[in-house]
N, C-alpha and C positions, 0 to 999 in steps of 0.2 A: 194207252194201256200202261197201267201200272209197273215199274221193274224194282226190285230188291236192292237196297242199297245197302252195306255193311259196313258201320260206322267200328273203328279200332280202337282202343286205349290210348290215347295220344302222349308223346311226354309230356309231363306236367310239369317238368323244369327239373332244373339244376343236373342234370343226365341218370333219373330215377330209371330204375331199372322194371318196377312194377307198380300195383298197389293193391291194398285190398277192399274187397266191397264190404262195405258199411249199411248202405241203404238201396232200395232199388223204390226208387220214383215214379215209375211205371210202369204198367200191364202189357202184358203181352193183348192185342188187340185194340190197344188204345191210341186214338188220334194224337199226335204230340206236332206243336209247333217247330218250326225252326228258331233253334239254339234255344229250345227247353231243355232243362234239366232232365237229365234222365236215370244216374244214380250218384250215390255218395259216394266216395272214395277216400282212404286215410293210405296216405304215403308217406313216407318216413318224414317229412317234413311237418303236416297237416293234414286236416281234414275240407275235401273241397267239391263243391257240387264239377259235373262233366255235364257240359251241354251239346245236344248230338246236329249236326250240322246240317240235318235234313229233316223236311217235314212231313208227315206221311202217317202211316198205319206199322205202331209197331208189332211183329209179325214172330221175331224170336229174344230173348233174354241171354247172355253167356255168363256161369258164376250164381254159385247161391254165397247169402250174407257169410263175411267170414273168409271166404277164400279169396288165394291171390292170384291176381291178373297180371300179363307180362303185359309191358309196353309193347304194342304192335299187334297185339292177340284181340280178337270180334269182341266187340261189348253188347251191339244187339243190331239186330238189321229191321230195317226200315221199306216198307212198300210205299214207293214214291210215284206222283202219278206224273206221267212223262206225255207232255200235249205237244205234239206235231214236235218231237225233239227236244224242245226250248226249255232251259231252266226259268224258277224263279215264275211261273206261274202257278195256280191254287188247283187245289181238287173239286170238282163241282159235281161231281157224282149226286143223285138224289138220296137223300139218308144219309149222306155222309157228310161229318164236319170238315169247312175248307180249311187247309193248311197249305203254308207255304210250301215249296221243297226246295232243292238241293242251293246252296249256298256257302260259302267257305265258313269255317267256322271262325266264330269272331272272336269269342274268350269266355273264360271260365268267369261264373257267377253276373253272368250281360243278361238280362229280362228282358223278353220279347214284349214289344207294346201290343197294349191290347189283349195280352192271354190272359185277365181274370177271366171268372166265373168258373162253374163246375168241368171238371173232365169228359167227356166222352167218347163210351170204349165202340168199337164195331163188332157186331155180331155176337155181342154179349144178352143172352135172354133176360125178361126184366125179371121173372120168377126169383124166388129165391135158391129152390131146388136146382134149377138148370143152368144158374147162377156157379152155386157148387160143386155142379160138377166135372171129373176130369177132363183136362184139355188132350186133344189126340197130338200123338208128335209134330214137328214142327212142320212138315212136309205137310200133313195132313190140313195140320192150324189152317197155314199161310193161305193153302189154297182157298180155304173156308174168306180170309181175310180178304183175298185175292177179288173173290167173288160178288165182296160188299163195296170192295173200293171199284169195280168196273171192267176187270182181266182176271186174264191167269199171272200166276208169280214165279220166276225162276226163283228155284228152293234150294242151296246148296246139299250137299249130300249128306253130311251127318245128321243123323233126326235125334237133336236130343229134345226130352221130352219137356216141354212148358209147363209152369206154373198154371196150377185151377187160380180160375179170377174167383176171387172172394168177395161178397156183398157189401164190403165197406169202403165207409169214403173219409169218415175224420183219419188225418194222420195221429190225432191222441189215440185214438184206439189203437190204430197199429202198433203204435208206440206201446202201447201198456200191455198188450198183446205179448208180444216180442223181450220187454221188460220182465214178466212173469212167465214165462215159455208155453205161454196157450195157443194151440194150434187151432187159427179162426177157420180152417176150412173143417174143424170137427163141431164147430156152434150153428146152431140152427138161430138165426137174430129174430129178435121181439120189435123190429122198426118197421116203417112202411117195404112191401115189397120186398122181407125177410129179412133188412139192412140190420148188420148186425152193431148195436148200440153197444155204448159204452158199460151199461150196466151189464150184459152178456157178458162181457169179457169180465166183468168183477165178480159173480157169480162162478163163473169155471173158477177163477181163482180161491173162492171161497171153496168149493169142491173139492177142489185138491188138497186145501190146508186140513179140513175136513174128514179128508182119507187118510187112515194110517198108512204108515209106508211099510212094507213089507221087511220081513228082517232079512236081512242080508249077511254077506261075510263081513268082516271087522274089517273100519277103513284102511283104504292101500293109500299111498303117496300119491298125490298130482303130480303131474307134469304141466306146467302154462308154455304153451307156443315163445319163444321169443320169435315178436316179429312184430314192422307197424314201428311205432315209433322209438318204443323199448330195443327192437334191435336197431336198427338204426345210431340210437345214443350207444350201446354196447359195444358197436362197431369205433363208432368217433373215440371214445373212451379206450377202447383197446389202445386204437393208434396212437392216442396222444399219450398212454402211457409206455408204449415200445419207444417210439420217436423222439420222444422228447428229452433230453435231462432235466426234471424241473429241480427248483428248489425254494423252498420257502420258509419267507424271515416274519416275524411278527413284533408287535408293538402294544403294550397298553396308552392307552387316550383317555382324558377326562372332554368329555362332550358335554360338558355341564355350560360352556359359552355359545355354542353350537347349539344346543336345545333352549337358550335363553332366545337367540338370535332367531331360531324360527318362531315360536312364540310371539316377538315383536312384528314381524314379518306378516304372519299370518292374522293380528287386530290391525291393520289396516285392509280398506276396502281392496276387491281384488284377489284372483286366483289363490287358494293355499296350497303354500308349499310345503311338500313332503320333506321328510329327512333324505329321500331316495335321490330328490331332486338335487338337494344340496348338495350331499356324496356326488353325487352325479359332473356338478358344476368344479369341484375340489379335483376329479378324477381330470376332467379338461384342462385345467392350469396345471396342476402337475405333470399332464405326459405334453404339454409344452416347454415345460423346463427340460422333461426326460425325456424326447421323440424317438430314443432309441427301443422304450417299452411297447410302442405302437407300431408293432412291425410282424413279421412273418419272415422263419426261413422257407427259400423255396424248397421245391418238391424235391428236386437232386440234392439238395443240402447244401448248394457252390454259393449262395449268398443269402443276405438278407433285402427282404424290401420293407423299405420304412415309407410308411402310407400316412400320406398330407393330411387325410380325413381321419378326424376320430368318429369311426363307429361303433356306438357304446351299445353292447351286448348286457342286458343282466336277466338275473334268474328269475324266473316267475313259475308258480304252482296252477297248472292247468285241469282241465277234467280229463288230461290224457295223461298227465304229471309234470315234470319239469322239463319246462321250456325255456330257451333262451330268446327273447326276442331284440331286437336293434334298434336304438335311436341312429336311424341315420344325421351326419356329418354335426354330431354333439357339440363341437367347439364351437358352431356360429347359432347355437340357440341361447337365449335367455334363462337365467333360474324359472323363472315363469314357464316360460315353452318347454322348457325340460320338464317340468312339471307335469303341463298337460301331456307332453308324447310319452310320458312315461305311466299315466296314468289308465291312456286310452290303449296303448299295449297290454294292459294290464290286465284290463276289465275283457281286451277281447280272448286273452290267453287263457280267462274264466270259462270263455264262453264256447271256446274253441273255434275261435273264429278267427282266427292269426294267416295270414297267408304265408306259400313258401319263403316269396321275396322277405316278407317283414321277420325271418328266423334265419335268415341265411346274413352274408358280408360283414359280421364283425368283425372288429378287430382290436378290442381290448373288449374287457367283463368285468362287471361290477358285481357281485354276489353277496347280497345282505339274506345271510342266513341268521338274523337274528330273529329273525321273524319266528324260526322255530324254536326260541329260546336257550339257543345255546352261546355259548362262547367264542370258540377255535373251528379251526378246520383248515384241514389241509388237502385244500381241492385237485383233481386232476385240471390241466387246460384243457380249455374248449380251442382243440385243434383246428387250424394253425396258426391260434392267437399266442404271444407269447407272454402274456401275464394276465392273473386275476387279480384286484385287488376283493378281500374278504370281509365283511362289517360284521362282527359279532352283536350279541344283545346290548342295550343300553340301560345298565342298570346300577343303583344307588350304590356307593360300597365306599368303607374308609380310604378317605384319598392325602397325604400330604400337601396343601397346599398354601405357598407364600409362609411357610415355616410350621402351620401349626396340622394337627389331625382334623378332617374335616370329612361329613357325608359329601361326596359329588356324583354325576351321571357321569359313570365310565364305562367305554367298551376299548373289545380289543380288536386291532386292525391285522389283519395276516397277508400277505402278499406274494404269491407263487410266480413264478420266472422264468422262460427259458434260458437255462445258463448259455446257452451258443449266442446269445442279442447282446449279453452286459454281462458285467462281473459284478460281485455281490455290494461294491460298494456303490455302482448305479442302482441295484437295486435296493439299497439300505439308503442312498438318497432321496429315492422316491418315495418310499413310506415313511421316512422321517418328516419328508416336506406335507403329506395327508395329514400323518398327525399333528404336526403344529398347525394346520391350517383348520382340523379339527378342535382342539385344544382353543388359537386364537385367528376365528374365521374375520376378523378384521384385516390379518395377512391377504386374505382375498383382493382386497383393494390395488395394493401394488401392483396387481398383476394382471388389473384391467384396463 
């Protein structure tokens, strides 16, 4: 006989407090494996699939897209079918698809072997129409579910009301759906067996642009939610700007040997290297000379720790916005392997596909905001790191050099501090040492 399991919000690390839902993966009604995915979640760190540890019929949903979940709070409950006691055997029920059930749960983003092929939901009619139609509260649901999988189901007592199963199966639909705010359960579908195709969804859209909009009062002010990753940084941000005393010194650099230097670098066979990498490489030999930059006061303020490992933070442009992701322990990698780790950070902070671990344990920051074409800047620290160094654009400009006026690639270096780690002349030594090693990256050699 069948019993309800209620799978929770788990921490997702580093002692997150909630998150919010993004996506939901699955139907109410529908057979899901053990440690399938069952929604998307974005917490102030990233965005990460939650796989639910039991395999079963699932019976209730908690949370529509948008709202936030506490850690500890129901994310959906699951009817598991329970043989003579024993975990870890299948559902065999006639018309029902087998799944595993109850299991510990292994981790986030783990693929069950053997779960391709299509979905299938229970007790879902094939029609279109009765397809569409409303689902009765969850009491009512489960026991309907109850009934498919081979028992009755203990229902806990709040009936909140379930989502209508909707006739679609591509996730692009949903996705374009959801992207233009078309509500699929108002589309009657042109597909087999009423499935609503993707043309459906391009037509309501076409409808709407279609319709005038009615005239209204004169626009009022938005409000946006802070929250999700934007508070989360707002929060860091505050702290580091109470907490901190920073201060920051800056430098102009001719990077005209330094852009010659990758150029040569990059016509031999083999990985190219970025400028980021370089900086990257320059950042390592210098907080070797200066260990004192690569450090953190503690939380009571009574000392400093100076950490053996450089883990190089720098800033990257995400599709959630700015993220900071981690080269772990930067000094024992290669210009080359800096290269690639910095690269594959890069492409996945694109894609949003960064994990907490690979955004969390810095402990110094590299930030080429040149990229936005600017110059300066006078960053906040990324708390409770205690310096950034800054790379402005790199660009042509009259340069004095070897006595006479000359076009060179020059940027400017700025470099923010906690004054409680060094006084200004440790940090006036550290960006004097970048720029000459900018200036003349042959200085690199000595120091290998």
């Amino acid at each position: 006989m069948p019993v309800v399991r209620e799978f929770r919000l788990p921490d997702l690390g580093e002692g997150l407090t909630g998150a919010e839902v993004v996506r939901w993966m699955v139907e109410v009604g529908e057979v899901i494996a053990v440690d399938q995915p069952v929604v998307e979640v974005e917490t102030a760190k990233a965005v990460v699939e939650v796989p639910c540890p039991y395999g079963g019929v699932v019976t209730a949903r908690y949370g529509e897209e948008g709202e936030e979940i506490a850690v500890g709070a129901p994310l959906v409950t699951v009817a598991v079918a329970a043989a003579e006691g024993s975990v870890g055997q299948a559902v065999a029920e006639p018309g029902v698809v087998t799944a595993e059930v109850e299991r510990p749960l292994v981790g986030f983003g783990v693929a069950e072997p053997g779960r391709g092929g299509r979905r299938r939901r229970v007790g879902v009619p094939a029609s279109a129409s009765a397809a569409a139609a409303a689902v009765e509260p969850v009491s009512a649901s489960a026991a309907a579910v109850a009934g498919a999988v081979g028992g009755a189901v203990a229902v806990q007592a709040p009936a909140v009301r379930a989502p209508a199963v909707v006739p679609v199966i591509s996730p692009l639909v949903r996705r374009l759906a959801r992207e233009q705010g078309v509500d699929l359960a108002s589309l009657t579908g042109s597909g087999p067996d009423g499935l609503i195709m993707r043309a459906d969804v391009e037509r309501a859209v076409a409808a709407k642009v279609a319709t005038p909009a009615p005239a209204g009062p004169a626009a009022q002010d938005g409000v946006v939610p802070l929250r999700g990753l934007r508070k989360a940084v707002a929060e860091k941000l505050i702290r580091s700007h109470r907490e901190i005393p920073a201060a920051t010194c800056w430098v102009d650099a001719d990077a005209t040997e330094l852009m010659a230097l990758r150029r040569q670098l990059n016509a031999t066979p083999g990985p190219k290297v970025s400028v980021l990498a370089l900086l990257a490489r320059i950042c390592t030999v210098a907080l070797a000379r200066f260990p004192e930059l690569n450090s953190s006061v503690t939380e009571d303020g009574s000392g400093i720790v100076r950490h053996a490992a450089v883990h190089l933070g720098f800033a990257a442009q995400g599709e959630r916005g700015l993220v900071v992701p981690v080269v772990r322990d930067a000094q024992s990698r290669s210009t080359e392997q800096l290269g690639e780790e910095l690269g594959r950070l890069t492409e996945a902070a694109r894609s949003g596909a960064l994990t907490p671990a690979e955004l969390t344990g810095g402990t110094f920051t590299l930030n080429n905001y040149g990229v936005f074409g600017v110059d300066g800047s006078t960053p906040i620290l990324n708390h409770p790191e205690a310096a950034m160094l800054g790379v402005g654009r790199i660009v042509a400009k009259p340069w004095v050099h070897q006595g006479e006026l000359v076009v060179r690639e020059v940027t400017q270096l700025s470099f923010t501090f906690d004054h409680r780690v060094c006084d200004g002349g440790t940090a006036g030594g550290f960006l004097r040492f970048v720029a000459d090693c900018v200036e003349q990256p042959g200085m690199l050699l000595r120091q290998l």
